[in-house]
N, C-alpha and C positions, 0 to 999 in steps of 0.2 A: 504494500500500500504506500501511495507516494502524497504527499500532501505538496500545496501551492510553496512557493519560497516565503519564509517565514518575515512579519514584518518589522523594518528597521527603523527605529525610531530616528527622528529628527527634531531639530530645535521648535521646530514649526508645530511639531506634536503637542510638545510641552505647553507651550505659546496657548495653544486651541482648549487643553485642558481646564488650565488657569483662567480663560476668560469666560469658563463654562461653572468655575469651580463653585458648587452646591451646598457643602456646609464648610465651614472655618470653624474649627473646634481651639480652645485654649486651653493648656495645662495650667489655669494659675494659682497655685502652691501647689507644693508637694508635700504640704504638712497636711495629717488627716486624725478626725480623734476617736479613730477608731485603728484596732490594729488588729484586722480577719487573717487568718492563718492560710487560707489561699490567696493572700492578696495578689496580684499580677506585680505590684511592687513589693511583694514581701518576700522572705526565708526562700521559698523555694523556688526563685528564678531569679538570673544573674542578665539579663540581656536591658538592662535599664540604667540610667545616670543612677548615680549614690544619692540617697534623698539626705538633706541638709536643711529642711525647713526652710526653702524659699517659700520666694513669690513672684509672680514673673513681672517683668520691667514693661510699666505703662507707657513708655514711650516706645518702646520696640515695637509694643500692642498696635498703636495708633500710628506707626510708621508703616507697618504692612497694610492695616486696613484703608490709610490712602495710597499704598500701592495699586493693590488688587481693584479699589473702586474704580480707576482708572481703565483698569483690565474691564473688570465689570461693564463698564459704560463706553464699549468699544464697538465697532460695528462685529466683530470677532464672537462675540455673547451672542448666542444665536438660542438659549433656552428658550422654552416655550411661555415660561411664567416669567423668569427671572426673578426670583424668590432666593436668599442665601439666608443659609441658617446656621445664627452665630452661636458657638456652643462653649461651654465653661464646664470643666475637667477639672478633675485631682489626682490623689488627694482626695481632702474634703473641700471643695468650690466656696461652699457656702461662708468658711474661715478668710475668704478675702473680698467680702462683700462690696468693700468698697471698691474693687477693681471693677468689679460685675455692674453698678452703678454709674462710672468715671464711662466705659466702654460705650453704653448705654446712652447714656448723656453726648457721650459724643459724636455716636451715629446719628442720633437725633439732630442734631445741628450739620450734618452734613449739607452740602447745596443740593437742591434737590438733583434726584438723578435717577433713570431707571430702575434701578435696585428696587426690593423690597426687601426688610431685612425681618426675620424672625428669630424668636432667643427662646436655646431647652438649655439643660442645665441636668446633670446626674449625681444624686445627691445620695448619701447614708442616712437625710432625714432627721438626722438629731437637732438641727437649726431651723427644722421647718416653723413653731412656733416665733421666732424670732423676725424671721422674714418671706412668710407666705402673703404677707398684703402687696409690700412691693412686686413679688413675684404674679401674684394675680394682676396687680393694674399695668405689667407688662407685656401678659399675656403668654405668660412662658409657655411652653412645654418641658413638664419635669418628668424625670426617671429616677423613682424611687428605687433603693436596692433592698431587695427584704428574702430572704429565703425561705419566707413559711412561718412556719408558727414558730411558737417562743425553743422547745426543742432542735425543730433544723433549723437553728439561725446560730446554735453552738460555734460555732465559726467565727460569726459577726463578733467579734468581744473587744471592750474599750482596754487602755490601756493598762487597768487594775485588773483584766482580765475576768471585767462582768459580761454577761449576754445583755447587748444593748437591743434586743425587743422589744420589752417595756417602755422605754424610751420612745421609737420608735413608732410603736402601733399607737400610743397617746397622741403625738403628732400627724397621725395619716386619719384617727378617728375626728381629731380638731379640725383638721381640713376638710372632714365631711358633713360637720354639723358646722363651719360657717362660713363655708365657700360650694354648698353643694352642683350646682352647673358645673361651675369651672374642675373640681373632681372628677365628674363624669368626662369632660371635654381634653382636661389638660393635663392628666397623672397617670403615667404607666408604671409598671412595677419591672424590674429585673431579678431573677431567682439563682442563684448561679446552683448547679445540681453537683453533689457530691452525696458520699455515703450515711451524711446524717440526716436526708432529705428524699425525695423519690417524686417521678412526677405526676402519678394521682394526689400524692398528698398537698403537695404545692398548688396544686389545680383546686383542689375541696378548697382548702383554706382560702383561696383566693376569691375563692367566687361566694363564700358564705359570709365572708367579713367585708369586702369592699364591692363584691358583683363585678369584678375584672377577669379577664385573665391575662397575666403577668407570660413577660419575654420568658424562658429559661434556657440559660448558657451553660455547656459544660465548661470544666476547669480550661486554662489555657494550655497547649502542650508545647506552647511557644518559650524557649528558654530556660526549660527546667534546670537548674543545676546537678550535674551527677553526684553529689552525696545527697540528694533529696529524692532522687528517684524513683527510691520504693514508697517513700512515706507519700509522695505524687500519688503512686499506683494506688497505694489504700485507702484515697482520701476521692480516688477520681468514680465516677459513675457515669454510663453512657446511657445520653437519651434514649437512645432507639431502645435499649433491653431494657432500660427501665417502665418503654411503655409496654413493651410487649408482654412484662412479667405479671400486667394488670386484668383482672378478669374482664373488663371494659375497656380493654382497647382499641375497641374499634368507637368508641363514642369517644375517648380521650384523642383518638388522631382527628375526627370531625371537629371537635371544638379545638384544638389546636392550630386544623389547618394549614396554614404554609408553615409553622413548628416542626411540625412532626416531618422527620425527615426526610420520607419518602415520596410525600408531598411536594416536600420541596426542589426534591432533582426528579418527578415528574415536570415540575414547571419549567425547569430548564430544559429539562429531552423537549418540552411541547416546542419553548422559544426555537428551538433551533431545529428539529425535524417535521414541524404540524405543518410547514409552509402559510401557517396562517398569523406569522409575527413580523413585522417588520419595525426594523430602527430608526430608518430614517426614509425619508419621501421618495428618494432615489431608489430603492429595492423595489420601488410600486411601481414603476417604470421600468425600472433595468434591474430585473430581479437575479438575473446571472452575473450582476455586478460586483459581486462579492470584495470585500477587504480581504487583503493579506492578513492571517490567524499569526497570531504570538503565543510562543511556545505558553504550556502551562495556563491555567485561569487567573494569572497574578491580576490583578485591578492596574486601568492605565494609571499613570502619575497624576495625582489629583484628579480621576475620573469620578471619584464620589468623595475626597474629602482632602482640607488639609490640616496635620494636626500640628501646632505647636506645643513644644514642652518650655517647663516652668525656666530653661535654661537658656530658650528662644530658638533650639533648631527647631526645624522646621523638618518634619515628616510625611509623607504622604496618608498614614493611618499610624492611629493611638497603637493597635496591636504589634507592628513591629519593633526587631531591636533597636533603641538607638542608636546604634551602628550605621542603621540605613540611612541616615539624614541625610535629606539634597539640597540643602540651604542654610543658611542661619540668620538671624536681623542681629546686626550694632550698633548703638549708638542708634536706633530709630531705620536706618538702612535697612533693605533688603536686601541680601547676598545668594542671587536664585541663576546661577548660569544652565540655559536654558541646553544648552548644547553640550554640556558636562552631563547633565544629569538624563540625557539621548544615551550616550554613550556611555554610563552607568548601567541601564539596564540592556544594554545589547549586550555589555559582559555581563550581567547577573545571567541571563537569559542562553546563553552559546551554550554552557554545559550543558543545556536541556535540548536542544535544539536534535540531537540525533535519537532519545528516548520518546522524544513527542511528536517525532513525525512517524513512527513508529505503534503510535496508539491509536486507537480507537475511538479512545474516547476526550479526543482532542477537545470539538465542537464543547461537550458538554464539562470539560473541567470545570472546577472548585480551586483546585489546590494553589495554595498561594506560594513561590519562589521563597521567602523569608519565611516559612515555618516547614520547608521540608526536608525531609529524613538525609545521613550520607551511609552509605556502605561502601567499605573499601575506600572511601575516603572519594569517595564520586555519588553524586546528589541519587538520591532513589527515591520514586515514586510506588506507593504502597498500591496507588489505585490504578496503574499501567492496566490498558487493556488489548490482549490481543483481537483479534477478529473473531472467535471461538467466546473469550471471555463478553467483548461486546454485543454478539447475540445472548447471550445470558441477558445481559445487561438493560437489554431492548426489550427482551420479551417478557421481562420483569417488570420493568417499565408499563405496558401496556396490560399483564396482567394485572398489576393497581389499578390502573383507569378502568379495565373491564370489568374488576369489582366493585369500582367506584364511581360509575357511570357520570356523576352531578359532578366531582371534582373540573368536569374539560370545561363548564362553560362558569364557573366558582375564576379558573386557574385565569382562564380567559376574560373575562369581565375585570377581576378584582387586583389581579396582580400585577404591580410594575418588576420588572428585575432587572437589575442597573448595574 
């Protein structure tokens, strides 16, 4: 099997992404008052800055976001809405309140300009009393982290090493008796799944205390340190066994929806084999117009996000190591060469380049460049598909849909995937 020549980034890629870019997230502190035992910053992963109780520099802030308006307001912005949604990271976000206000304040005085800006924020919840008025007359969108009830939330613990639940569910119950609209409209929940938790039980609890249902993320397998390894292994749980272990799994994958995993890369087989998805206006017209495919599912450079950390590089997503960085702001500057960082991932990407023309299941990759496996000290992909394996693969695919006849026009209606 031969696939098309693989495509090579250029400065111009970059350029096109940036002027499209959809959300701007900020890391600012790295201080949090809580200390979860899976943190993505914590014990058991090494691929992150050493946290030092910052706070990230307001002027650096406001030196990239009149960079990017710029971008923004180019004839190059070709979004449909042009909506950019500002987001604020930790840490604990809500410990440097007054960055999140300063930011605020200043978008709002921008001259006017195409843009629309909107502001979510992902919080532990413990400052929600303190600052849910301001956050409602902004119209946030928050993302509450909670794992369940007071038991799976054993993780969550401050740093006396209490279960900060309690805590907690007082502040998510206050936001429902005196904010109740904006509860229903503006508050999601994150669960992250490991072994003191399962996900029927995160699901009950969720829906009998607030009438949600909450994101749930397995642990990260991004960065583990090798003397944390096993304690990784006995602390990790995977979704898909944990729905299946359930006598109602098949009512827990329907209310999960694009959750539930198999769901989910149904939606991808549909985007890329139903012939009935297109990206852009051009495939409606010239539908054997095809793009050159890039090895692996890594996400373009800024094609859905850019994250800045509390130190001011500048990342393409929160999830990788800081390692990756393709930029930095100084002194208010932005340090973003657009043709380095083409040439960045044409070398991330060469390794891969003879195992991926080689699979099957090219079209419908996942697997992101920065979190995958090496063997032999040469990059391996767990989920290589031969031609044998990819019939499996397909026909698996379509037996879900053929059990699940309502998921095509659910998948089709309701889902964007970007």
């Amino acid at each position: 099997m031969t696939h098309k020549t693989f495509h090579q980034f250029k400065d111009r890629d970059i350029l096109e992404q940036l002027c499209n870019l959809r959300q701007l997230t900020f890391e600012i502190t790295d201080t949090c008052n809580l200390n979860c035992k899976y943190c993505g910053y914590g014990k058991l992963y090494n691929h992150y800055d050493t946290r030092t109780n910052q706070r990230i520099d307001y002027q650096n802030a406001i030196g990239l976001i009149d960079y990017l308006v710029e971008l923004w307001n180019s004839n190059i912005n070709y979004s449909h809405n042009k909506t950019v949604y500002i987001g604020f990271y930790g840490g604990e976000p809500l410990l440097n309140i007054n960055f999140i206000k300063q930011i605020i304040e200043y978008i709002e005085k921008l001259p006017e300009n195409q843009i629309n800006f909107s502001f979510n924020i992902t919080t532990n919840g413990l400052l929600l009393d303190k600052y849910i008025d301001f956050l409602v007359e902004k119209d946030f969108n928050i993302l509450i982290s909670l794992d369940g009830n007071k038991n799976n939330n054993e993780y969550r613990i401050n740093h006396s090493n209490e279960n900060s639940f309690d805590n907690i569910y007082k502040n998510v119950k206050l936001i429902m008796e005196k904010h109740p609209y904006f509860f229903k409209q503006n508050i999601d929940f994150n669960s992250v799944l490991h072994n003191k938790n399962n996900v029927p039980d995160i699901l009950d609890f969720f829906k009998k205390e607030f009438n949600k249902t909450p994101q749930i993320a397995e642990l990260s397998t991004s960065g583990i340190r090798k003397d944390k390894i096993q304690e990784f292994k006995n602390m990790f749980n995977n979704k898909h066994n944990s729905i299946l272990k359930s006598k109602e799994h098949h009512k827990i994958s329907k209310e999960l929806f694009f959750q539930n995993p198999n769901t989910a890369e149904l939606g991808i087989f549909l985007m890329q084999y139903s012939g009935n998805v297109f990206s852009e206006y051009n495939q409606l017209l010239l539908p054997n117009n095809e793009n050159k495919p890039i090895p692996t599912g890594t996400c373009l450079p800024f094609g859905k996000k850019m994250f800045v950390t509390v130190n001011s590089k500048i990342l393409v997503c929160e999830r990788i190591s800081h390692q990756y960085s393709v930029g930095e702001i100084t002194k208010g500057k932005v340090m973003l060469d657009f043709q380095e960082i083409a040439d960045k991932y044409n070398n991330y990407y060469r390794p891969f380049t003879t195992q991926c023309t080689q699979c099957y299941k090219l079209k419908t990759c996942t697997q992101c460049i920065f979190s995958m496996e090496t063997k032999d000290k040469k990059p391996y992909c767990r989920y290589f598909m031969n031609k044998e394996k990819f019939e499996e693969y397909a026909s698996s695919m379509m037996d879900h849909l053929r059990e699940n006849p309502e998921l095509y026009e659910k998948i089709m209606t309701e889902v964007t995937i970007s």
